[in-house]
C-alpha positions, 0 to 999 in steps of 0.5 A: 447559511450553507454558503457562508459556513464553505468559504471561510474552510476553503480560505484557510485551506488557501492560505494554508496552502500558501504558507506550505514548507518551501521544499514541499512546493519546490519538489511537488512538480517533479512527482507529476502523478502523486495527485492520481495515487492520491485519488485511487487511494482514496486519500483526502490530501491535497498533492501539496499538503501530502508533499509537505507532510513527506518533507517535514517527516523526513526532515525530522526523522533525519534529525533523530538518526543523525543525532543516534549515528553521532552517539554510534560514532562515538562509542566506536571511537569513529570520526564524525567527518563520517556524519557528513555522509549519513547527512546525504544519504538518509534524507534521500532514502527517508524522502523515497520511503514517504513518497512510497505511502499512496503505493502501499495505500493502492495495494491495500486498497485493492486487496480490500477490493478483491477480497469480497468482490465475488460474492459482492458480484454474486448478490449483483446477479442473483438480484438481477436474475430476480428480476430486480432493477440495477439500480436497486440491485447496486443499491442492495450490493453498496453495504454489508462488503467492505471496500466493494460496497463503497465503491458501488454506494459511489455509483449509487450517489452519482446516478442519485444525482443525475448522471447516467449510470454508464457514465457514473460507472466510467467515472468510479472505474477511472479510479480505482485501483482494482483490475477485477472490479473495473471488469465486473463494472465494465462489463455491466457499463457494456452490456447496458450499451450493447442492450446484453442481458447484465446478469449473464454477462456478469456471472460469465466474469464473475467466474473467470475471476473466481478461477483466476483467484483459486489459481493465485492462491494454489500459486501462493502455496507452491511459492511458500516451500522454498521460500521457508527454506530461504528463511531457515538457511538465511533467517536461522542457521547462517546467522547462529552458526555463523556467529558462534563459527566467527567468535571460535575462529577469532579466538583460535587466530588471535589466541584470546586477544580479538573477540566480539565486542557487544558492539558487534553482537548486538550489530548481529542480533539488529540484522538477524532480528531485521531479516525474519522481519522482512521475511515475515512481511514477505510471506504476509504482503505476498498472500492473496486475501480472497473470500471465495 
């Protein structure tokens, strides 16, 4: 009966497949890699049906900014012959911005990873100081931390089904996104063929890793005075006093004649409101999230 219910759901995967958008299936072979970003995201997406959602979304998305520009245009009393360069360049730039999405993915990913990869390690040495088996030591480690624990409960079911546990541990590591722990696992995978003792190895790479980590976030510190002062200068002051200086000089030069329209202030405001934004992205993207 298992098998009856599998084939009709891999049959409408196929022809969904087939019936893929066109652009989807024509761009799919210049982004070789997607396929590898998708699994160490740990995404369930098929490269084509990834590719598919990116073309649709930008398609639409253009739709939307391309109608918005025209309104714009309008009410400046611009040609739209102008519109013909938004047609090129927003597609390109949305069509980039999608691809970007198994990026963001890996990251977040990996800072999961990292964030409890210590202490998940620690539970792994004080369990296998205690005499403890690996195998039951991983099984204890594959809940209660997040990200870690899947990917040891990854190592777990794999050996649960027959695979050595070196090779279950190469498999899990040849997708994962996080440098320290494919060197915690690594270094269990090599101590096990080396015939080391696995808990002093690993508490040896537990501890340059637990430095390693205490380093980038006094490094973080250092980096977030001067970039506050940036924002101030640039986010703040440049802006406010920029505008006020601009709207006195117009006046002065055109003695009342040439002002800022609404147009223009609002122009002023998006940019202002769109730098504190990406400096607030900066700040948070560039924190190093660690439980240590």
């Amino acid at each position: 009966m298992a098998a009856k219910t599998t084939y009709p759901s891999q049959a409408a995967r196929l022809a969904k497949h087939k019936k893929a958008n066109p652009i989807a299936e024509m761009l799919l072979p210049y982004f070789p890699d997607i396929k590898k970003k998708l699994t160490m995201a740990n995404k369930k997406d098929t490269p084509v049906e990834f590719m598919e959602k990116a073309v649709n979304s930008t398609i639409f998305i253009t739709i939307g900014l391309l109608f918005l520009t025209a309104m714009f245009l309008q009410s400046m009393n611009i040609s739209l012959v102008y519109l013909l360069l938004f047609v090129v360049i927003y597609p390109i730039i949305l069509f980039k911005y999608f691809l970007l999405y198994p990026d963001v993915a890996i990251i977040q990913r990996r800072k999961a990873i990292d964030y409890e990869i210590v202490f998940a390690g620690r539970h792994l040495v004080i369990a296998l100081k205690s005499g403890m088996p690996l195998f039951d030591a991983m099984r204890g480690v594959s809940e209660g931390y997040g990200e870690v624990s899947k990917e040891f409960n990854n190592i777990v079911e794999k050996v649960m089904v027959g695979a050595p546990i070196s090779q279950a541990i190469r498999e899990v590591a040849q997708n994962n996104p996080s440098k320290n722990f494919v060197r915690i696992i690594m270094q269990i995978a090599n101590a096990l063929s080396s015939g080391a003792n696995v808990a002093d190895s690993l508490d040896a790479v537990l501890n340059q890793i637990s430095k390693e980590q205490v380093i980038e976030l006094k490094e973080y510190g250092q980096k977030l005075t001067p970039m506050v002062m940036f924002f101030m200068i640039f986010g703040i002051i440049l802006p406010s006093l920029g505008v006020a200086f601009l709207i006195i000089l117009m006046s002065l030069i055109s003695t009342g004649k040439f002002g800022f329209n609404s147009y223009i202030l609002v122009f002023a405001f998006a940019f202002i409101a769109v730098v504190q934004f990406l400096f607030l992205a900066l700040v948070e993207s560039s924190r190093p999230k660690y439980a240590i």
